[in-house]
Structures are given as structure tokens and as C-alpha cells.
C-alpha positions as CSV (number, residue, x, y, z in Angstrom):
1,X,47.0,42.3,26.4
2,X,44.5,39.5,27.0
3,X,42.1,39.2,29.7
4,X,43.5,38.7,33.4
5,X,41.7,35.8,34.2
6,X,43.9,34.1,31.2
7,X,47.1,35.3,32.9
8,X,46.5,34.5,36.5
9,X,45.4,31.1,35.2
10,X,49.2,31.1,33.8
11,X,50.7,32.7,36.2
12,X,49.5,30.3,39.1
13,X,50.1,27.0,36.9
14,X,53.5,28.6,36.6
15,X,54.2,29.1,40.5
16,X,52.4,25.8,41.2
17,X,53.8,23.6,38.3
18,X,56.8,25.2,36.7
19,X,58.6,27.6,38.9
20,X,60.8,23.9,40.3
21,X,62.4,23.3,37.3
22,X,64.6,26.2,36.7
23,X,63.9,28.6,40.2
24,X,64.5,31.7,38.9
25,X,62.5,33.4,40.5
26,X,61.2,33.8,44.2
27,X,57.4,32.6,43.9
28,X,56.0,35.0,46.8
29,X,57.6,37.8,45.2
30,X,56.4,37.1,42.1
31,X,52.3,37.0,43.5
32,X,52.9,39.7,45.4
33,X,54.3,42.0,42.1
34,X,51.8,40.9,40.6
35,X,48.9,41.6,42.9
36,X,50.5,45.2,43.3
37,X,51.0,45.9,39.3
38,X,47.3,45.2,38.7
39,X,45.9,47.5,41.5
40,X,48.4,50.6,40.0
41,X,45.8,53.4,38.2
42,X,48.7,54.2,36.0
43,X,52.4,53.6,34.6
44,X,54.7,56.2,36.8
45,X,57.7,54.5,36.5
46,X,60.2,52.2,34.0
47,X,59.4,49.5,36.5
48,X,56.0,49.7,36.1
49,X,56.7,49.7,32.8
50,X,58.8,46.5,32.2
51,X,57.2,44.1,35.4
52,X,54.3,43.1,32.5
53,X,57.4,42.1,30.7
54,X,58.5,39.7,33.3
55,X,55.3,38.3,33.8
56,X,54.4,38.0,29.7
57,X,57.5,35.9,29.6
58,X,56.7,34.1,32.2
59,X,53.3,32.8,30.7
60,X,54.8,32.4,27.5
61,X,57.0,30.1,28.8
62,X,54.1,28.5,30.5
63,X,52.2,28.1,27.9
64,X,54.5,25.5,26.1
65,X,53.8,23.0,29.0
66,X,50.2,22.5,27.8
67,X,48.5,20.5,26.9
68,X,49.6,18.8,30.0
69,X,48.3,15.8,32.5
70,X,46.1,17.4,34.4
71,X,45.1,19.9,31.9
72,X,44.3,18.3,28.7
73,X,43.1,21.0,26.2
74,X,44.7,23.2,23.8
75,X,42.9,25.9,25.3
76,X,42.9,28.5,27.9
77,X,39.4,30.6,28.8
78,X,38.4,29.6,24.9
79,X,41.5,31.2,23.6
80,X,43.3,28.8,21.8
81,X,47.0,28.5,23.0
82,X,48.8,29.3,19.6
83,X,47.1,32.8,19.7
84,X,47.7,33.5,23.5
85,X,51.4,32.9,22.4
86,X,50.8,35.6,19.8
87,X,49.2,38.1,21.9
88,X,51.7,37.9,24.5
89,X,54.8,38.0,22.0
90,X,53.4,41.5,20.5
91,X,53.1,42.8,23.6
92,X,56.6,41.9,24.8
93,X,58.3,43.4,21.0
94,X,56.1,46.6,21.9
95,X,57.4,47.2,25.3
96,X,60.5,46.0,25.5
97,X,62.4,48.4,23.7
98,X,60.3,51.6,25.5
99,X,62.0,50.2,28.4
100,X,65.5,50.0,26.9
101,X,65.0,53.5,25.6
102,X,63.9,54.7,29.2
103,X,66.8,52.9,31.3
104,X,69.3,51.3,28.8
105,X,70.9,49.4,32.2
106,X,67.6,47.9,33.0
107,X,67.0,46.3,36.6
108,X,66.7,42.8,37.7
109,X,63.5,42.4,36.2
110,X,64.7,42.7,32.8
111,X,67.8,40.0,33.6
112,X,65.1,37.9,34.8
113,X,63.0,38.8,31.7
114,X,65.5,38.1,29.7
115,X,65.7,34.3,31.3
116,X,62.4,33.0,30.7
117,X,62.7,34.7,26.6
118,X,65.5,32.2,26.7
119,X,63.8,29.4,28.4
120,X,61.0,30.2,25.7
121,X,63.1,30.0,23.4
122,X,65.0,27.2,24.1
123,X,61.8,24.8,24.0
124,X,60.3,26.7,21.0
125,X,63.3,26.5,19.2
126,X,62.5,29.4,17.1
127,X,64.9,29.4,14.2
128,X,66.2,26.1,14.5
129,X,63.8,23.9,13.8
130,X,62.9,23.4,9.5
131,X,59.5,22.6,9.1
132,X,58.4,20.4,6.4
133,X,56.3,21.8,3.9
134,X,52.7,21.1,5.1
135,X,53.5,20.9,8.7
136,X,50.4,21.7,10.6
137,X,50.0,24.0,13.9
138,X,49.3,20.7,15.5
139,X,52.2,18.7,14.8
140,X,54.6,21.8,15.2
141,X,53.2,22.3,18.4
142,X,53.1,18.5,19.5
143,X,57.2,18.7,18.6
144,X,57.9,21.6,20.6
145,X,55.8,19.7,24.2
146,X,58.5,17.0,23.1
147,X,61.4,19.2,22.9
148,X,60.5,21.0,26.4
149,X,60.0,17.2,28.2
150,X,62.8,16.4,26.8
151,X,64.8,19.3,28.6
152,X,62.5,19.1,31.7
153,X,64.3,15.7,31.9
154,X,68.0,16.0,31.5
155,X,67.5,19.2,33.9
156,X,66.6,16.3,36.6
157,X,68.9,14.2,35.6
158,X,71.6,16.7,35.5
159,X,70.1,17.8,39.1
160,X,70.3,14.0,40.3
161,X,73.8,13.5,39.2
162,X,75.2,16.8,41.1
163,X,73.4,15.8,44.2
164,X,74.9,11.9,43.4
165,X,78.6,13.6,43.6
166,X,77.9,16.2,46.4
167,X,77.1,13.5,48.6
168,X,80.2,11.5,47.1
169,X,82.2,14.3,47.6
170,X,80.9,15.1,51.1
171,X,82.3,11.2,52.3
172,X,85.9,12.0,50.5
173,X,86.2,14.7,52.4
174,X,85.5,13.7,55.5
175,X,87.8,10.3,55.2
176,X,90.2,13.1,54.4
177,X,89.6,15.1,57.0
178,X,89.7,11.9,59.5
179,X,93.2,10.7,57.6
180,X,93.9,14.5,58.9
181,X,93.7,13.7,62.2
182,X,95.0,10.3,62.7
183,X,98.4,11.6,61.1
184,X,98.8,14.9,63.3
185,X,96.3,14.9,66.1
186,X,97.2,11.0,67.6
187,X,100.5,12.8,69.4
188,X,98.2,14.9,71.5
189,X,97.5,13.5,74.6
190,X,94.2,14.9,77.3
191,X,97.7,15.1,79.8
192,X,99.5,17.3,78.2
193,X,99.6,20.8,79.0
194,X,97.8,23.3,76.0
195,X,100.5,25.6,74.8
196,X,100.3,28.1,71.8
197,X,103.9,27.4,70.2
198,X,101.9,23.2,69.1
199,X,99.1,24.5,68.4
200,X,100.0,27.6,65.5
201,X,102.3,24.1,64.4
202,X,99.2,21.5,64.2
203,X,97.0,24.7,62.3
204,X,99.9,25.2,59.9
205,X,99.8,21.6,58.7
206,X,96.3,21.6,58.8
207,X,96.5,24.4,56.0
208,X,99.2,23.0,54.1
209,X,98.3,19.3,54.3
210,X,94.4,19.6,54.0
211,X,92.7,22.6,53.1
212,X,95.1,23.2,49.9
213,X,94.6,19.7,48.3
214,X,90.9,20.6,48.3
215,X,89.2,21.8,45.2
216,X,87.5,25.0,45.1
217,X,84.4,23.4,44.6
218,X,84.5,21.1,47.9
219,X,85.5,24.1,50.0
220,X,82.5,26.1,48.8
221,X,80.0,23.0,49.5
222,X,81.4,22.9,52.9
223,X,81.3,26.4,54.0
224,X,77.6,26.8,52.4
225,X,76.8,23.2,54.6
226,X,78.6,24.3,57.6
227,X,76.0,26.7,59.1
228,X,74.9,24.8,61.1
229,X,78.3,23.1,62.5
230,X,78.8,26.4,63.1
231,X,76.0,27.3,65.4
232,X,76.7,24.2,67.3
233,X,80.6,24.6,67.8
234,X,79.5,28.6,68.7
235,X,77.1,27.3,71.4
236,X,79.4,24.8,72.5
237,X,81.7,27.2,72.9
238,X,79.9,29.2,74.9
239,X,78.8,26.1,77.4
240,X,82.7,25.9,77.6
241,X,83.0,29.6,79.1
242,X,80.2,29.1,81.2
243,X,81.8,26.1,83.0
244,X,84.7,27.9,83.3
245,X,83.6,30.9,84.5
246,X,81.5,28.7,87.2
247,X,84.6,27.0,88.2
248,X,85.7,30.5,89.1
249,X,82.9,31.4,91.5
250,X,81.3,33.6,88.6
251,X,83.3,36.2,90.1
252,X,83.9,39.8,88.4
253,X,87.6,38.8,86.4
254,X,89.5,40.6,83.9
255,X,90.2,37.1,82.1
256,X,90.0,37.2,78.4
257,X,89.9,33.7,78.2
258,X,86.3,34.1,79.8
259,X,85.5,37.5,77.9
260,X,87.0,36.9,74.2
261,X,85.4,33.7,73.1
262,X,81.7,34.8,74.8
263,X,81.7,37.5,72.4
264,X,83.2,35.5,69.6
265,X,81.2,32.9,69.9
266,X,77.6,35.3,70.0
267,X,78.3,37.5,67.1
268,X,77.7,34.1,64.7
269,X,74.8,33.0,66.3
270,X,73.2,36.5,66.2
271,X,74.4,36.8,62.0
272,X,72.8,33.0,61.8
273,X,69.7,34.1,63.8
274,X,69.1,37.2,61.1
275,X,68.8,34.4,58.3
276,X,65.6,33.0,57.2
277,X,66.3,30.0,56.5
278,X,68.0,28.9,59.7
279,X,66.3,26.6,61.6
280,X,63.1,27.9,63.5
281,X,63.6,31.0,62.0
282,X,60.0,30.6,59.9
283,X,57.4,27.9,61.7
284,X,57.3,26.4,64.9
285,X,60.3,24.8,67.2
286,X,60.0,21.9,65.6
287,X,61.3,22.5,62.8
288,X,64.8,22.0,65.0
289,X,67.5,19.8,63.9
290,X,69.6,17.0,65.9
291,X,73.4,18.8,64.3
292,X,76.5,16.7,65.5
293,X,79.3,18.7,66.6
294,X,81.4,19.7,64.1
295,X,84.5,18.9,65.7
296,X,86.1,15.8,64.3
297,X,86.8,13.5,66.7
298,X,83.4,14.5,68.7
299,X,79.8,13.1,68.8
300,X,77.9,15.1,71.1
301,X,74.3,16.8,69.7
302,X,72.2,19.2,70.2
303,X,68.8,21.0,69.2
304,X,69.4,23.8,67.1
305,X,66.7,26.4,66.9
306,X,66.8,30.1,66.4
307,X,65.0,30.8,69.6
308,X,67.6,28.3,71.3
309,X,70.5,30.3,69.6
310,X,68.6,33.8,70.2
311,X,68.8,33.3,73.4
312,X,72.3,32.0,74.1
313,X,73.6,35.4,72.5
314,X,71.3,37.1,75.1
315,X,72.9,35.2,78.0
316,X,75.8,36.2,76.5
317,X,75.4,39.7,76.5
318,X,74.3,39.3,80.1
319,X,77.8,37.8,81.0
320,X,79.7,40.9,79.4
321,X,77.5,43.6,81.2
322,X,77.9,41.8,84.8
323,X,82.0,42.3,84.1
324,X,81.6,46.0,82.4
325,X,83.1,47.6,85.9
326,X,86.3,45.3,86.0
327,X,86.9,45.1,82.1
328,X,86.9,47.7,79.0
329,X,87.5,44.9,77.0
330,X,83.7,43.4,78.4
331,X,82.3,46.6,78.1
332,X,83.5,47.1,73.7
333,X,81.7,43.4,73.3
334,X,78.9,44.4,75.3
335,X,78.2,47.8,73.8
336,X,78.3,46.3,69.9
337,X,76.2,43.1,70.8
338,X,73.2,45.7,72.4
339,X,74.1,47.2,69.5
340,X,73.3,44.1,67.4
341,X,70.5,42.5,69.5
């Protein structure tokens, strides 16, 4: 194996440069591995074993970015590129199939391995490509730089038209969803008394009429966009209880209509709250986010931050425990969201 100063140099072009392209991997994760495998005093373990794999690919497949813009030579430490490539590849055909014969299943490292030799791959072109007699080093490596701008290219394109036709798809829906409404929700007056028998009627259509003319495809885009919609419809929600509860004197009540939805509404604020990348879940409060409510024909907003969230599952718990000694049913949502908190 060469020296390390060679492969960090590769490793952290790879993480600053690279890693964007395809995101395979987790960058931190990826340092912090790699930190870790160097300070081991010996190889205990098939993962230990297989991780210099990983990271082998990983510079192999870094290595056909250069020369690059911003670094120019065909070089790295004084080792000429062609015979890092070379030292890296024995390595790999040496190891590789230890670690087959040690744990024929293999781990996520070795699926992940097994990506970048197929990124490598792909831009070397090994086995594809017929040289002409008295091709040079030089010229085969100038074609392969091509070859791998090339793909960096159509991978942005392709990444520019997706995010062309989610947004496009995004707009359909919605004029969909609004069509929706206009057709079944104009006969519902503010007046008219709420009553269960309409309502299971109106939700009925809405699954017939709507959700099963969408594509599998827009259903998923909305459910992975909806998080936040969700948090604010949840804290809404639970703004709605409040006020009613007020309007009641706060007194101790049996009502489930004051007890069901403020334990509905905290158990997916607390699930949002355990995700990183919600809203001030990583940084400072400003990282919060102006989120209209999600319901369709309303434009109220609000800030959402974890913190903010947090705390309205807190207050919500606090609302089940006052009503523990009138209510079993308050006492079950308040002993599982302690339990969750």
C-alpha cells in the first residue's frame, strides 16, 4: 500500500470534490472510518479487513479526475498517477477475495465497495475501449478524463431534468388537488353543522376521485415533501385543542375530543423532532422555515423549529397529566409520551 500522505491527499479531494456527483457515501462517516482504521495496531476483524477496500476504491476512482483545474499535474507526492492506479488495484485483487472467503455475505462496505469498482470502471472503461497500436499512456489516459467529464455531465443533466419535472409535477398536483376541492368541498358551508355520516362521504371521494389517479411516483414525492406540512397541521392541531379546551374553563373533562387529537397530534412532532434533518434539529433557530399550512384552502404560517415543536409535545404531555384523575384514556397517552420524551 502506498504512503498515507498519498491517500489522504485522495481521500479529501474525494470528500471535497467528488463525493456530489454520485453521494454514495456519507462524507463524515467516511473521515471518521478512516481516522479510526489508521489508529488500529492490528487486523481483528473482516471489517477491518475489507474498510481499506472501500477506501482503495474510493481513490481509485478519484484518481481519474486528475489532472484537474485546480490540480494540474499528473502526479501525486512524486508518484506518477498511472502507478498509484496500479498499486491500489493489487491491493484491492489481494484482499478482496480474503474477505469473500472470511464472510461470503459481506457488509455494507463491500456493497459500497463494490459501487465505486463500478464507477471506476465505468470511466476507465476497462475492456471496452480498443486501443490503437501505438497508443501512449498519455493519450489513453487523456481519453479516459474525457469519458469521466462526459458522465460527470449527463449525471447533472439527468439531475436537472428530474428536479425540472418534480417541480412540474408538484404544480399538477396541486391544480389537481384544488380541482378536488372546488368539485366536493364548495357544498360545505362554515353554517352547517359537522356531522360524521358527510364527512366518511367527502373522504371516500377524496380516495376514489384523487389519490388513485395519482402515480406512484407523485405520491411518494409528496409524502417524502410533506414533513413539514405535517408538523404544521400537528401544531395547528394542537392550537385547536387548546382553544377549545380554554373555551371550557380548562376544567378536568373526560372529552375525547380534547384528549384524542392532543395525543395524536404530539406523537408526530416528537417522531419529526428525533430526525436530523428537520429543521433546527442541527445549528441555530434560524435555520427555521416560514411552512404554509398544509390544508388546501388555508394560508396561515408558522415558524417551524425543532425546539418550537419540542416543546409543543411537552405542553402536550402537560395537558394529559392535568386530566390523569378524571380520564384513563389521558392517563394511556400520557404514560407512552413520558415514555417517548
Amino acid at each position: 500500500m502506498l504512503s498515507r500522505p498519498i491517500l489522504d491527499f485522495l481521500v479529501r479531494y474525494f470528500v471535497t470534490k467528488v463525493n456530489w456527483i454520485e453521494q454514495l457515501l456519507y462524507a463524515p462517516w467516511l473521515l471518521t472510518q478512516y481516522q479510526k482504521w489508521w489508529n488500529l495496531d492490528r487486523l481483528s476483524s473482516v471489517a477491518d479487513t475489507e474498510f481499506p477496500v472501500l477506501f482503495l476504491r474510493i481513490c481509485c476512482y478519484t484518481s481519474q479526475f486528475f489532472p484537474s483545474w485546480d490540480y494540474n499535474i499528473d502526479s501525486i507526492k512524486g508518484v506518477a498517477l498511472a502507478d498509484i492506479l496500479k498499486s491500489h488495484e493489487e491491493v484491492i485483487d489481494v484482499l478482496t477475495p480474503i474477505c469473500v472467503r472470511l464472510d461470503s455475505r459481506g457488509s455494507l462496505v463491500r456493497v459500497l465497495h463494490i459501487l465505486f469498482g463500478g464507477l471506476g470502471s465505468l470511466c476507465l472503461h476497462r475492456g471496452t475501449i480498443k486501443w490503437a497500436n501505438g497508443t501512449d499512456e498519455l493519450e489513453k489516459g487523456m481519453l479516459r478524463r474525457a469519458i469521466c467529464d462526459i458522465h460527470i455531465r449527463d449525471e447533472y443533466f439527468l439531475f436537472t431534468i428530474l428536479l425540472i419535472y418534480d417541480v412540474f409535477n408538484e404544480r399538477v398536483l396541486l391544480a389537481q388537488l384544488a380541482q378536488f376541492w372546488r368539485n366536493h368541498g364548495s357544498s360545505v358551508k362554515e353554517s352547517e353543522e359537522y356531522t360524521v355520516i358527510a364527512t366518511e362521504e367527502r373522504y371516500d371521494k377524496f380516495c376514489s376521485a384523487f389519490l388513485l389517479e395519482l402515480s406512484p411516483l407523485s405520491l411518494f414525492n409528496q409524502i417524502c415533501n410533506g414533513t413539514n406540512a405535517l408538523a404544521a397541521a400537528s401544531l395547528a392541531l394542537l392550537e385547536g385543542v387548546r382553544t377549545l379546551h380554554g373555551m371550557m374553563g380548562d376544567s378536568h373533562t373526560r372529552l375525547s375530543g380534547v384528549i384524542v387529537p392532543t395525543f395524536d397530534a404530539a406523537v408526530p412532532l416528537l417522531r419529526l423532532c428525533a430526525d436530523n434533518d428537520f429543521p433546527g434539529a442541527i445549528g441555530t433557530e434560524s435555520q427555521s422555515q416560514n411552512i404554509r399550512s398544509p390544508h388546501p384552502l388555508g394560508a396561515v404560517t408558522c415558524g417551524l423549529t425543532r425546539s418550537k415543536c419540542l416543546q409543543a409535545a411537552r405542553d402536550a404531555l402537560d395537558s394529559l397529566q392535568n386530566l390523569v384523575e378524571v380520564s384513563n384514556q389521558a392517563e394511556a397517552g400520557a404514560r407512552i409520551l413520558s415514555h417517548v420524551i
